[in-house]
N, C-alpha and C positions, 0 to 999 in steps of 0.2 A: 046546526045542532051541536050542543056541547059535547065534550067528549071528557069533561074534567070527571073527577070521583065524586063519590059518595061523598057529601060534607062531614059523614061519621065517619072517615076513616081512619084518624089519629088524629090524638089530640098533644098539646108542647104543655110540659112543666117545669118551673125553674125553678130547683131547691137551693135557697139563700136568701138571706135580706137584702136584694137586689131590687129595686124597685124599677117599674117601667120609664123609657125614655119618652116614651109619647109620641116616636118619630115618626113611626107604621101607621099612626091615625088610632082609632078604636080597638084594631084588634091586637092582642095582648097574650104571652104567655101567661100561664097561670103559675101566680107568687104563692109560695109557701118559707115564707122568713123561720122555719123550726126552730122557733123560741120554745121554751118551756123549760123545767125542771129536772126532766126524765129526758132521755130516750123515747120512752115511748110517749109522753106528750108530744112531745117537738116530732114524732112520727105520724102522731093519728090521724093529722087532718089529712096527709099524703094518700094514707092508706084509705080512708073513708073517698077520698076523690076518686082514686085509682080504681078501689071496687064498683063506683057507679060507672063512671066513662066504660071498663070492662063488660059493664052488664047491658052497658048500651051498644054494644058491638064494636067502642071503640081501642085504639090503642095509646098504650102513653108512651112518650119519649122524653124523658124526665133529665134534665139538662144542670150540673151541678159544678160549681167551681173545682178545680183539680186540684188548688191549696187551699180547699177548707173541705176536707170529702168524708170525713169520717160519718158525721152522722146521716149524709143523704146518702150514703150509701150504705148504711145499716135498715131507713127507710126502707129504700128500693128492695133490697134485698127480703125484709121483713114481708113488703106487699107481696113480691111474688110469691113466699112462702107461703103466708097467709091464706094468699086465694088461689095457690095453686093452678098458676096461670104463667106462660111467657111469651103474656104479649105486652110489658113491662119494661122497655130499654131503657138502662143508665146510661148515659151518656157525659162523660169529663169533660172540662174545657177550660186550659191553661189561660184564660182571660186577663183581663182586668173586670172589675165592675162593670163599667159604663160599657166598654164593647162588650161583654157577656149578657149583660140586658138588651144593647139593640138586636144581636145575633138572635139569643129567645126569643124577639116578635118579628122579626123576620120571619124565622122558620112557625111559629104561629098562621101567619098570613099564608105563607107556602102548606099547608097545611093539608086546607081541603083539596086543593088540587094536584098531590102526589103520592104515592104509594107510601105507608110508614116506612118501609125501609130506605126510601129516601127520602125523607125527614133525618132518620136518624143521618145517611151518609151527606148531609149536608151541613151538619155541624162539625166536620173537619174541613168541608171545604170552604165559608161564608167568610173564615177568619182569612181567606188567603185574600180577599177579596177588600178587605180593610188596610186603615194603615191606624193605626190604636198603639198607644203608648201616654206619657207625661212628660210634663218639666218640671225635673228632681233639683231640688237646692243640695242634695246631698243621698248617697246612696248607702249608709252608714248600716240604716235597716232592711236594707230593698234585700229579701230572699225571696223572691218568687222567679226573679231572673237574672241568670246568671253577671257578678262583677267580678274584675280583678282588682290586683293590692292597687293596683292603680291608682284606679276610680278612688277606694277607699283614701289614701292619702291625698285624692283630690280634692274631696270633700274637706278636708279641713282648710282649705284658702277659701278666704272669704269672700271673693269674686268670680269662684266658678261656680257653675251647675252644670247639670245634665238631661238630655233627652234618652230616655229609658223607652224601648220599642217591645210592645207583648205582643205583637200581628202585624203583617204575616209573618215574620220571625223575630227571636226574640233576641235583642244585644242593648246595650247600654255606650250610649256615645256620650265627652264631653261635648258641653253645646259652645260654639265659635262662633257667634254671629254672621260671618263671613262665609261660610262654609254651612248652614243650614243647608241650603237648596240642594245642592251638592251631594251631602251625604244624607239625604232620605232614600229609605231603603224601600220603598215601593211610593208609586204616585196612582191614586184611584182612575180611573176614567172621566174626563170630564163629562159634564160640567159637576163639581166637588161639593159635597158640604161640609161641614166641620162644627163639631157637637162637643162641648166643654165643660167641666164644673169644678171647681177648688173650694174647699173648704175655710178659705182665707182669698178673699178679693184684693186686697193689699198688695198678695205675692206675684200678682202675674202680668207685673208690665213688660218684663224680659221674655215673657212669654206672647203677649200679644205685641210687642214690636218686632217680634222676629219669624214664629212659626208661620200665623196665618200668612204672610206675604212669600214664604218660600211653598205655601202647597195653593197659594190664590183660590179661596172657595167663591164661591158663589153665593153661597150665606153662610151666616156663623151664629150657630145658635146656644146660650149661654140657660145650661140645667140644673138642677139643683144635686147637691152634693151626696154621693154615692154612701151611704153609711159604711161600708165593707170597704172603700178608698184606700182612710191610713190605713187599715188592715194590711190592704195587695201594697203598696208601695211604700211603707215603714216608715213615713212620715204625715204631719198634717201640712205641710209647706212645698204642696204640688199642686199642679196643674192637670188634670187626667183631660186625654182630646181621644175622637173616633174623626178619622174623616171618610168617608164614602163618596161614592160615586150614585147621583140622582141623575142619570140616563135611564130609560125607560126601559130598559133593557138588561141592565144591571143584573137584575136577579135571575133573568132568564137565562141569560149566559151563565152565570155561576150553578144554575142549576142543570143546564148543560156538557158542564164539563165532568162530569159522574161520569166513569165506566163502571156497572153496576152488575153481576151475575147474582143469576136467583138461587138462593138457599136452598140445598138439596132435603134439608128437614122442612120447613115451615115453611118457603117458598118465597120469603120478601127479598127484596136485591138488595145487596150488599155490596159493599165496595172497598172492605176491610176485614179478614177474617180472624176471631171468630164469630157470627152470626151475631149482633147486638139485644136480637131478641131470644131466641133458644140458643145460641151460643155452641151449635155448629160449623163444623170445621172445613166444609165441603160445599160446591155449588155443582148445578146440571150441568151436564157436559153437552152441547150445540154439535157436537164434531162426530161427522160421518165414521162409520169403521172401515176402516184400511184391507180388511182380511176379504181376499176374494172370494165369491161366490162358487161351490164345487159344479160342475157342470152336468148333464145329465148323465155321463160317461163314468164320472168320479164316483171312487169307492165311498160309498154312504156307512156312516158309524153304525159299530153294532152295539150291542150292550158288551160292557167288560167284562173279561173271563182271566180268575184269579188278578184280577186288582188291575188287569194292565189293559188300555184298550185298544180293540182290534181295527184297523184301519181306518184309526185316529192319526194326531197331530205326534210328531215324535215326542218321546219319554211322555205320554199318555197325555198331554196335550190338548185341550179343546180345538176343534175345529170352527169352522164359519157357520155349518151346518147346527153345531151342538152347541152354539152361544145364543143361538135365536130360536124362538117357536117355529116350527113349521118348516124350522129351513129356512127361512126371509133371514136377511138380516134386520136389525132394527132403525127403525124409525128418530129419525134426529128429533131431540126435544124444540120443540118454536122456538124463538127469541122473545124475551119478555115485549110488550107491545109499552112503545114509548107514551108518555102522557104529555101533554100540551101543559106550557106555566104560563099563568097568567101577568097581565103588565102589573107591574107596582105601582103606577101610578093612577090607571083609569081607574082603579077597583072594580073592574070586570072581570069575565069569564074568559077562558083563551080565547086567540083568535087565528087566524091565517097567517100571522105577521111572526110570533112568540116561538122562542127554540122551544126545542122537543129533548126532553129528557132521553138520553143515547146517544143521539146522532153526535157528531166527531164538531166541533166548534169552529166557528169560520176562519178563527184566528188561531194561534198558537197562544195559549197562557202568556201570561205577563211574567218577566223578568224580576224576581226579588232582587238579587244582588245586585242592582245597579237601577241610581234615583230617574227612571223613565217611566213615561205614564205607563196605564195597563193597556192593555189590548184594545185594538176600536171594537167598536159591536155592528152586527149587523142590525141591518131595520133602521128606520126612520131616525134620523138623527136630530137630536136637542134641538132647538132654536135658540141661537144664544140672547137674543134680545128678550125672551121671556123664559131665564132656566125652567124645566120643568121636575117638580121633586112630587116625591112620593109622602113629603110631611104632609098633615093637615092642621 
C-alpha cells in the first residue's frame, strides 16, 4: 500500500522567462515569463493560478530568480494579499537559468509525494546537489557572482577565460586547461550527466575540449539557449552547463538530507526560520520537561494571597503541578511522520528500497571544497554498461 500524499498537496511555480529543460520527462514546473506593461499585467496570470490551485486545496511554492526578484515578488506578495491566504511561499534562488529551470522540475516531480513544506525546504537544498556554472570569455559584466580586480584585468588578454561556478557555491576561477579536473569544486555522483546551451556555437570549443573530459558524464546533452542567460552572466560569449548526478537515488538522498521541525503556527516542516508559508518564527518542541513530578507528600499550590504564591516555586514561581492540567505533566508533541520519495527514474510510487524524509543519511554530505565526487548512495547501484537517467 502506498503511503505517498495526496497528489493535491502542492503545487511548484517559477516566476521568470525561464523555460523547461525537458530533463524530468513531462512533468514540469509551471512558467509564468511576467511579461506585460504593468505590474499588474505581468501579475495576473500568477494570481489567477494561485487562486484556483488554492481553492483546490492546494499550495503554491512559487520559485523566482534572486537577481531578477522585484516583480515576482510584488506578485507573490499581491496574491497573498489578495486572497488572504498563506499557503503562498516565495521562494529566492541565487541560480543561473538553466540550473533554476532543472531545480523547478525536479521539485515539480517531488511534488506529490512530500509535504509543501518540504517542497519548499528543498529548494536550498537541490542546488547543493548540482555542480552549475559557465565558461566566461570575460567576466567584465558577471554581477550575479562575486569577482575580483583580478579576473577583471584578466579579461582583457586575449587568451584567457573563465569557469564561473553558481552551485553548490558560488566563485569565479581562471580556466588552465591543465588544472580543470583539479580545481572543480564538487563532483556529482556517478554515473553524471551534463546539460548545456550557448547562445553562440562557435564559442565553445575550449569549452568542450576541456570541461566535459574533467567531470566524464555519461551523456551530454546540448538545450536550447536560456533567454535570461546574458542577463545572469553579462555576456552572450558563454557556455552555461548543469551537471547532475542520474543514480536512482539521487533525489532520494537529497531529499533525505532535510532536518525538518514542524511550524508551531501552521504546522509544515521547515528547515529554515522564518516559516516560508506564514512566516513564523517558532517550531513544536518534541522535548520531555525536566521539572519533577511533586509526590503525594509535597505541598500542593494554593491560590495566591496578595500577588505572592503560597507553597509555590521560589519568588512565586510555577511548579510541575501548576504548568500542567490536573497535575500530569505534559504530553511530548509526536514526531512529524516521515514520507517515502519516490525513484526518479522508474516514475513510480515509493517503495521499500527509497530514503525516508528525516531519517539521518547513510553517508555523510559530500565535500564542497575539495574536487571529490559526492557521497555514494544507498540501494541498488547503477549498472555502468547501461547508465540509468531519469531523462526521457
Amino acid at each position: 500500500m502506498s503511503t505517498a500524499l495526496p497528489r493535491s498537496a502542492s503545487t511548484v511555480a517559477l516566476l521568470a522567462d525561464i523555460p523547461s529543460t525537458g530533463h524530468v520527462g513531462e512533468v514540469r514546473a509551471r512558467r509564468f515569463a511576467m511579461h506585460g506593461d504593468g505590474i499588474g499585467e505581468r501579475s495576473a496570470a500568477f494570481v489567477a493560478f494561485a487562486q484556483q490551485e488554492i481553492d483546490t486545496g492546494r499550495k503554491v511554492v512559487a520559485l523566482y530568480p534572486a537577481w531578477r526578484a522585484t516583480d515576482a515578488e510584488r506578485a507573490i506578495n499581491f496574491a497573498r494579499g489578495s486572497l488572504r491566504t498563506d499557503h503562498i511561499a516565495g521562494m529566492a534562488l541565487d541560480l543561473s537559468p538553466l540550473a533554476l529551470s532543472l531545480v523547478a522540475d525536479q521539485l515539480a516531480y517531488l511534488a506529490p509525494y512530500l509535504q509543501p513544506g518540504m517542497v519548499a525546504a528543498l529548494c536550498g537544498e537541490l542546488p547543493k546537489h548540482l555542480l552549475a556554472g559557465a565558461w566566461l570569455r570575460t567576466v567584465a559584466g558577471l554581477s550575479t557572482i562575486p569577482t575580483t580586480l583580478k579576473h577583471h584585468v584578466g579579461s582583457l588578454a586575449p587568451s584567457v577565460s573563465f569557469l564561473a561556478y553558481c552551485a553548490p557555491t558560488q566563485q569565479v576561477q581562471r580556466m588552465r586547461p591543465a588544472d580543470v579536473a583539479a580545481t572543480l569544486p564538487f563532483r556529482p555522483v556517478q554515473p553524471v550527466q551534463l546539460l548545456c546551451s550557448t547562445p553562440d556555437p562557435a564559442h565553445t570549443g575550449v569549452f568542450d575540449d576541456h570541461l566535459p573530459q574533467a567531470i566524464q558524464p555519461v551523456a551530454t546533452r546540448a538545450l536550447p539557449v536560456q533567454p535570461l542567460g546574458p542577463v545572469y552572466w553579462g555576456t552572450p560569449k558563454y557556455v552555461e552547463f548543469v551537471a547532475l548526478s542520474a543514480h536512482p537515488q539521487a533525489l532520494a538522498y537529497a531529499a533525505s538530507s532535510i532536518r525538518a521541525s514542524a511550524c508551531s503556527w501552521c504546522g509544515e516542516p521547515m528547515s529554515a526560520k522564518p516559516c516560508p508559508f506564514c512566516a513564523a518564527n517558532s517550531t513544536r518542541t518534541s522535548s520531555r520537561t525536566t521539572t519533577p513530578h511533586p509526590g503525594p507528600g509535597a505541598p500542593q499550590d494554593r491560590a495566591p494571597r496578595n500577588g505572592r504564591a503560597v507553597g509555590g516555586a521560589p519568588n512565586g514561581g510555577p511548579t510541575a503541578a501548576s504548568t500542567a492540567p490536573n497535575g500530569h505533566r505534559p504530553t511530548p508533541m509526536p514526531a512529524p511522520i516521515a514520507e517515502p520519495v519516490p525513484d526518479p527514474l522508474r516514475g513510480t510510487g515509493p517503495g521499500p528500497s527509497h530514503g525516508v524524509v528525516g531519517a539521518p543519511p547513510a553517508h555523510p554530505p559530500g565535500t564542497l571544497g575539495r574536487p571529490q565526487e559526492g557521497p555514494p548512495l544507498t540501494g541498488r547501484a547503477p549498472r555502468p554498461e547501461i547508465p540509468r537517467t531519469y531523462s526521457r
